[in-house]
C-alpha positions in Angstrom: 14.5 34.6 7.7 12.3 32.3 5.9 9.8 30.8 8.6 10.3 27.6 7.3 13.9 27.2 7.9 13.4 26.3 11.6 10.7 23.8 10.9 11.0 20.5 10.6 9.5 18.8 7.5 6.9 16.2 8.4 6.8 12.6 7.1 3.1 10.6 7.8 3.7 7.1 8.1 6.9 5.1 9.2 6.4 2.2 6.5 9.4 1.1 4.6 9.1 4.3 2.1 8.1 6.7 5.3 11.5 5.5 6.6 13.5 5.9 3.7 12.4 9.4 3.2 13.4 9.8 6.5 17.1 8.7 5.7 17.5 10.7 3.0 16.4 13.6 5.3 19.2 12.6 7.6 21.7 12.5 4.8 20.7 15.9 3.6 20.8 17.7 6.9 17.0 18.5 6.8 15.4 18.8 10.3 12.2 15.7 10.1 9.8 14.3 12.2 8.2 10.8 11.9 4.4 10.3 12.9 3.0 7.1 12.7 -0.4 5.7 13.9 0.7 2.3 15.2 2.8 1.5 17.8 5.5 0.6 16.0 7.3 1.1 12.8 6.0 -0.8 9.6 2.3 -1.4 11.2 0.8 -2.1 7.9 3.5 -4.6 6.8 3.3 -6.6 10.0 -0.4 -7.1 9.4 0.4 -9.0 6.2 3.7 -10.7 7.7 3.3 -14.0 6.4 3.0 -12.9 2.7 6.2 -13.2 1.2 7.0 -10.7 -1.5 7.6 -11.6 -5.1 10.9 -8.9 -5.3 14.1 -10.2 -3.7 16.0 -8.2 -0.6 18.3 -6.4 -3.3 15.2 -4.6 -4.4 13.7 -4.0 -1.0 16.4 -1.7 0.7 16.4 1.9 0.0 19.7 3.1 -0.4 20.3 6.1 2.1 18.9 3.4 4.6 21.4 0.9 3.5 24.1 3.6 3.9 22.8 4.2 7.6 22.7 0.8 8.5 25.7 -0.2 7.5 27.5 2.7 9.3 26.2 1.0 12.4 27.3 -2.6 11.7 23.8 -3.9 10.2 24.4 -7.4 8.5 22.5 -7.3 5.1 20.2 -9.8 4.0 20.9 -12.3 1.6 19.8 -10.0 -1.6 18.8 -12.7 -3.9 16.1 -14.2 -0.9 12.4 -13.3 -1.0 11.6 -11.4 2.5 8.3 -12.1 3.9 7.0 -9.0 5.5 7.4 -10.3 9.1 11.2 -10.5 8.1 11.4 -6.7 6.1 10.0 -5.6 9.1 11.7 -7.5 12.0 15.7 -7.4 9.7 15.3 -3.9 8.0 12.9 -1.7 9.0 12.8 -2.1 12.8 16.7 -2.1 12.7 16.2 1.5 10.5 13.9 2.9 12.8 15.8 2.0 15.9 19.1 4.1 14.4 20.2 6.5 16.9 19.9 9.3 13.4 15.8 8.3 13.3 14.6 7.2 16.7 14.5 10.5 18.4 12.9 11.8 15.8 10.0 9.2 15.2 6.6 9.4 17.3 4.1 6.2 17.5 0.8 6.3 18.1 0.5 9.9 16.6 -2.2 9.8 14.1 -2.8 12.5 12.0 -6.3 13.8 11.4 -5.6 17.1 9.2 -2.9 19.3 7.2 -3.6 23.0 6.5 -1.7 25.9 6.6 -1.1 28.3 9.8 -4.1 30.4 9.8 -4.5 30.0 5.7 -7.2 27.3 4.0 -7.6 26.2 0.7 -8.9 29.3 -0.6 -6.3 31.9 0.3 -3.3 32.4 -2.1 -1.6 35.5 -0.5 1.1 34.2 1.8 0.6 30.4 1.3 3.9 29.4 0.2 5.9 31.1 3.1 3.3 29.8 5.3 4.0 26.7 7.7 2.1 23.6 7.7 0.0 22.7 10.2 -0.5 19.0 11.1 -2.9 18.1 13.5 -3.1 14.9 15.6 -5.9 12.7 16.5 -5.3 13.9 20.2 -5.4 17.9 19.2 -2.1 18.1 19.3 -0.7 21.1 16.6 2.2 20.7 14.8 4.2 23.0 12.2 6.3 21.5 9.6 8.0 23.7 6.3 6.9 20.6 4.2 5.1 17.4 4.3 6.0 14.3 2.6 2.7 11.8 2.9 4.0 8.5 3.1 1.2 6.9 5.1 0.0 4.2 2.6 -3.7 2.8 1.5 -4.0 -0.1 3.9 -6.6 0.7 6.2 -8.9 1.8 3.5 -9.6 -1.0 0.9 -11.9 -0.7 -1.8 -15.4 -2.4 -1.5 -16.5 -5.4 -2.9 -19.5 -3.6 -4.9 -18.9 -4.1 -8.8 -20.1 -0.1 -9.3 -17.4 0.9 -6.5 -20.0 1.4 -4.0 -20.6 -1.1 -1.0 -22.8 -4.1 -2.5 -26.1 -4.5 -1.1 -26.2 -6.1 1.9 -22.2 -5.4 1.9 -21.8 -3.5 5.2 -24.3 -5.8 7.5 -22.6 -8.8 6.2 -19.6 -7.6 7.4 -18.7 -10.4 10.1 -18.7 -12.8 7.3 -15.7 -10.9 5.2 -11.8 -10.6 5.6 -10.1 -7.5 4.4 -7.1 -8.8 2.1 -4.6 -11.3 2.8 -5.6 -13.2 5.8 -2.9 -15.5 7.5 -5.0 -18.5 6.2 -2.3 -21.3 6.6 -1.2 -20.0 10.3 -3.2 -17.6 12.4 -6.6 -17.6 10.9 -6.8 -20.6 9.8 -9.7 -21.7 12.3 -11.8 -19.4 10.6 -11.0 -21.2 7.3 -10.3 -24.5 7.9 -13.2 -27.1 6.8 -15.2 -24.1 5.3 -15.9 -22.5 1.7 -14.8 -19.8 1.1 -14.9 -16.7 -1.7 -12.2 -15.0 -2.7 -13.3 -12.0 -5.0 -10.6 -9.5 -6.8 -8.3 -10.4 -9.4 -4.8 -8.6 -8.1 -1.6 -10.2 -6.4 -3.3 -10.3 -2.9 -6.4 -12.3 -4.2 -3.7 -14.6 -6.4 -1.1 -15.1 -2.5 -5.0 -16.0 -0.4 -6.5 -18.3 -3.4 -2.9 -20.4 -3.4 -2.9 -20.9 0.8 -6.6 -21.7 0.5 -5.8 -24.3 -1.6 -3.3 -25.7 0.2 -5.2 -26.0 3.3 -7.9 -27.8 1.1 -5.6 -30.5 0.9 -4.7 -30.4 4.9 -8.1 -29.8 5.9 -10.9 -32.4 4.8 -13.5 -30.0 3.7 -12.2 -26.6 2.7 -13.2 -25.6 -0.7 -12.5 -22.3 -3.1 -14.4 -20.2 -5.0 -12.9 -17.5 -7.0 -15.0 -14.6 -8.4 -13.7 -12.1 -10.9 -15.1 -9.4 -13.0 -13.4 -9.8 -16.2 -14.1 -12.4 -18.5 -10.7 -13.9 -18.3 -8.2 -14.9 -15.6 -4.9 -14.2 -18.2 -4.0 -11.1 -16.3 -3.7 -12.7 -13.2 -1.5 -14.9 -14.3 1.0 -13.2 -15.9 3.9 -13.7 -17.7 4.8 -17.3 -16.1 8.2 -18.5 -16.9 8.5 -15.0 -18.8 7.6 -12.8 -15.8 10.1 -10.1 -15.4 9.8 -10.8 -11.7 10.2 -15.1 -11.6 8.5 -15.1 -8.2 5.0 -12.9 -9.1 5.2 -15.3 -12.6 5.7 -18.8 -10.2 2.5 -17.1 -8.1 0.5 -17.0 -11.7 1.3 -20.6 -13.0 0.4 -22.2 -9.5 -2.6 -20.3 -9.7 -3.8 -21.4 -13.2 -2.8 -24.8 -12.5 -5.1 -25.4 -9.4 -7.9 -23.2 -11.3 -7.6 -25.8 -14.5 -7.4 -29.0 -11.8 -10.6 -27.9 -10.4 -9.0 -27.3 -7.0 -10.3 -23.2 -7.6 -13.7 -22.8 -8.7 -13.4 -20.0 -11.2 -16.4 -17.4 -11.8 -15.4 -15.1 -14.5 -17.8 -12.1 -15.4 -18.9 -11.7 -11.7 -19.5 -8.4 -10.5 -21.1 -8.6 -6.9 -24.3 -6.8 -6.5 -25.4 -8.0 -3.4 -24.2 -9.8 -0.3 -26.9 -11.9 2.1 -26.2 -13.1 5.5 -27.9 -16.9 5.5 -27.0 -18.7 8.7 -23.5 -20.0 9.2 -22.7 -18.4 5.7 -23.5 -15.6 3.0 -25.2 -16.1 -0.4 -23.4 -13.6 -3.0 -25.1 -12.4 -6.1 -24.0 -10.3 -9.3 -27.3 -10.1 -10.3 -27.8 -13.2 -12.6 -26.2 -15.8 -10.6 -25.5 -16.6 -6.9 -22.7 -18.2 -5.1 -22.5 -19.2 -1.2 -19.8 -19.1 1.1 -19.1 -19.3 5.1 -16.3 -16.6 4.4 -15.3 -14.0 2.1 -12.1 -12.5 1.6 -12.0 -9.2 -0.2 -9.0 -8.9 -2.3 -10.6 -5.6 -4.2 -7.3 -3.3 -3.4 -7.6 -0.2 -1.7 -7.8 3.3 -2.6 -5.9 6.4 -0.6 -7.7 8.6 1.9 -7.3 12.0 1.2 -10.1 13.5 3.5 -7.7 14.8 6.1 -5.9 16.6 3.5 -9.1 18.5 2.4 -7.9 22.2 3.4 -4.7 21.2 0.7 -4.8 22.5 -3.1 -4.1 18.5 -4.4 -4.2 18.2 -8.0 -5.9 14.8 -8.2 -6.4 12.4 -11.0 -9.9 12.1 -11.4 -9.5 8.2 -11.9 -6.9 7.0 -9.8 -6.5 9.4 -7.2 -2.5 10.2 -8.0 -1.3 13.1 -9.4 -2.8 14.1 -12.8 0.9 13.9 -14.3 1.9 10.4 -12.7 -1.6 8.9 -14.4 -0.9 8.0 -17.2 2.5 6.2 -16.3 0.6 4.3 -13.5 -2.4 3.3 -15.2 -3.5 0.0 -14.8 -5.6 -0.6 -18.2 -2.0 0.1 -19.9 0.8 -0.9 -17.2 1.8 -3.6 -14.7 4.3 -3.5 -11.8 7.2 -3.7 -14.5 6.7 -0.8 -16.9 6.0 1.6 -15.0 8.9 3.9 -15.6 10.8 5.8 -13.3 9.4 8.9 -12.1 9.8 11.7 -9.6 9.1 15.2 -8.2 8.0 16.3 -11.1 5.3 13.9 -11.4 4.5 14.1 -7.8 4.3 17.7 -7.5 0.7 19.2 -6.1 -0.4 22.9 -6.9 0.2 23.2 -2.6 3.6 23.7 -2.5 6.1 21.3 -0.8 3.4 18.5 -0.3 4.0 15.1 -1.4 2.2 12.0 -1.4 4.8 8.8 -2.3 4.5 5.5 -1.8 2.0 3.1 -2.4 -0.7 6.4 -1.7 0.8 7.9 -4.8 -0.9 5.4 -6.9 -4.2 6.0 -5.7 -6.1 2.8 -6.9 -4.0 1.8 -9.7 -2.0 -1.5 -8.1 1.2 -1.5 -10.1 3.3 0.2 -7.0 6.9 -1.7 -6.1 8.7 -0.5 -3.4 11.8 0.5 -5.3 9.4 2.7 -6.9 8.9 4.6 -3.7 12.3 4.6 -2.6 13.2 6.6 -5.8 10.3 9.0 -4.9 11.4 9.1 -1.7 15.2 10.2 -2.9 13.9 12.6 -5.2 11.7 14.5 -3.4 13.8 15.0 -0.5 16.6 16.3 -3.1 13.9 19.0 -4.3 13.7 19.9 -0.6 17.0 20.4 -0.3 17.0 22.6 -3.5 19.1 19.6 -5.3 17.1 19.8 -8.5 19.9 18.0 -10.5 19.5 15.0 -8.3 15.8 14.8 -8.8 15.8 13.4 -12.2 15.4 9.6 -12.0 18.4 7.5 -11.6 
């Protein structure tokens, strides 16, 4: 009997694509397990709760999750309403998680430090594909798995400010002056805001959601101002399509933007790539080299980029730009797509030389940012169908 058959396969991370993975496991009979490092499902979302997302509910709910929670008398969402991620957390994915088919099989606080194979590393090719998994936890706990689907996001490792994609001098002793991405500016940290000037430096969809509440605490609090520093020589890209957007809500984001940049609300520095960061009393003076801005506060909307240390002992076939698959590149990459043309893709642009290991999600990307959550869902579907040996249903749908 195959050793794997026994084994359950193991899903890192129990974010909104973690969990839908895990519902298409449960529709497909496949043994799973769940590990996730916080102590609760969705940890990452809930850190940027009050963000609301520019894709309606319709385009938020994976489907095998949908089918589960309706089985258990789960009252959909409006689908046409934007979800903040307090709400996609608190009205779907807590509900999903708590289902009597996932709970038993979800663990929290089980962080996952390394994935091998039983008594086989990286270099051994005799043996490796009937081999188990073996996932280790930050408390030395061992676990085998017949596959492992790596769903455990980019969110707790951003990219640095540094224009050259190493920390900016200064960068790392100036670090009580800077916010990672998407700080609850207009609710819980806006003390730290309030009255004070602040930089924003990145150029994505999180730099675009912190610039528009800073602005709007300018006009509540007496005092606040904005800077905005961006490497490119132009702001266009930010903005988007407008009116035009495929998705109305990211284009609304985009005109606001632009029109408190061309009122003067935003102070815009275009061609700005920080070289060095230096702590100066209440504040930081930031430099690029040429010019120099200060601030009492940073915010560094610079996106993030996936961790793959812990998978080191794994034969990954990596992208040597964006971190993601070499096959997935050039679908995901940024210099050529946004969020809406990247097309649909699956198993076979997620595959790794390691057999039955998958990264999907927002980690699938690597840095590129042009990840939607539908996207992951369809990974998530057609990954586990290659599991289950479905290879008709892995094509894209």
């Amino acid at each position: 009997m195959d050793v794997r058959a026994d084994l359950p396969v193991v899903v890192i991370g129990a974010g909104p694509v973690g969990l839908a993975a895990a519902a298409h496991l449960h529709e497909r009979n496949l043994p799973f397990a769940v590990l996730e490092a916080g102590d609760k499902p969705a940890a990452a979302v809930r850190q940027w709760g009050h963000v609301l997302l520019f894709s309606p509910w319709r385009d938020n709910i994976d489907g095998a999750a949908r089918r589960l929670l309706t089985g258990e008398g789960w009252a959909e969402p409006d689908p046409d309403v934007l979800p903040s991620g307090a709400r996609l957390a608190a009205d779907y994915l807590q509900p999903l998680a708590d289902l009597p088919a996932l709970k038993p099989h979800v663990r929290y606080g089980a962080r996952v430090t390394a994935v091998t194979r039983l008594g086989v590393d990286r270099v051994r090719t005799a043996g490796r594909e009937a081999t188990p998994f073996l996932v280790r936890l930050a408390g030395g706990e061992d676990l085998l798995a017949r596959a492992v689907i790596d769903a455990s996001g980019t969110w707790e490792t951003p990219n640095v400010m540094g224009a050259s994609g190493i920390p900016a001098h200064g960068e790392t002793a100036a670090g009580r002056f800077i916010e990672q991405a998407l700080p609850d500016v207009l609710g819980a940290d806006r003390d730290r805001f309030a009255g004070r000037r602040t930089l924003v430096v990145g150029a994505g969809h999180s730099a675009a959601n912190t610039l528009l509440a800073l602005a709007d605490l300018a006009v509540r609090a007496p005092g606040t101002s904005v800077v905005w520093a961006i490497r490119s020589a132009s702001p266009t890209r930010t903005y988007g399509g407008g009116a035009a957007d495929a998705l109305p809500a990211r284009g609304a984001i985009g005109s606001r933007l632009r029109e408190h940049v061309e009122s003067g609300a935003i102070e815009l520095l275009t061609g700005f790539g920080v070289d060095a960061v230096s702590p100066s009393g209440d504040g930081v003076a930031v430099s690029d080299g040429t010019r120099t801005v200060t601030a009492n506060r940073i915010v560094a909307a610079t996106g993030f980029r996936p961790e793959h240390g812990f998978l080191a002992e794994l034969r990954l076939d990596l992208d040597p730009v964006l971190g993601s698959t070499r096959a997935l590149a050039p679908l995901i990459d940024p210099n050529e797509h946004s969020c809406g043309t990247v097309p649909p893709h699956g198993v076979d642009e997620l595959a790794h030389p390691e057999p039955n290991f998958y990264a999907i999600g927002v980690k699938s990307y690597g840095r590129a940012p042009t990840f939607l959550m539908a996207t992951g869902y369809e990974q998530a579907r057609s990954v586990v169908a290659a599991l289950a040996g479905d290879w008709a249903a892995t094509r894209p749908t």
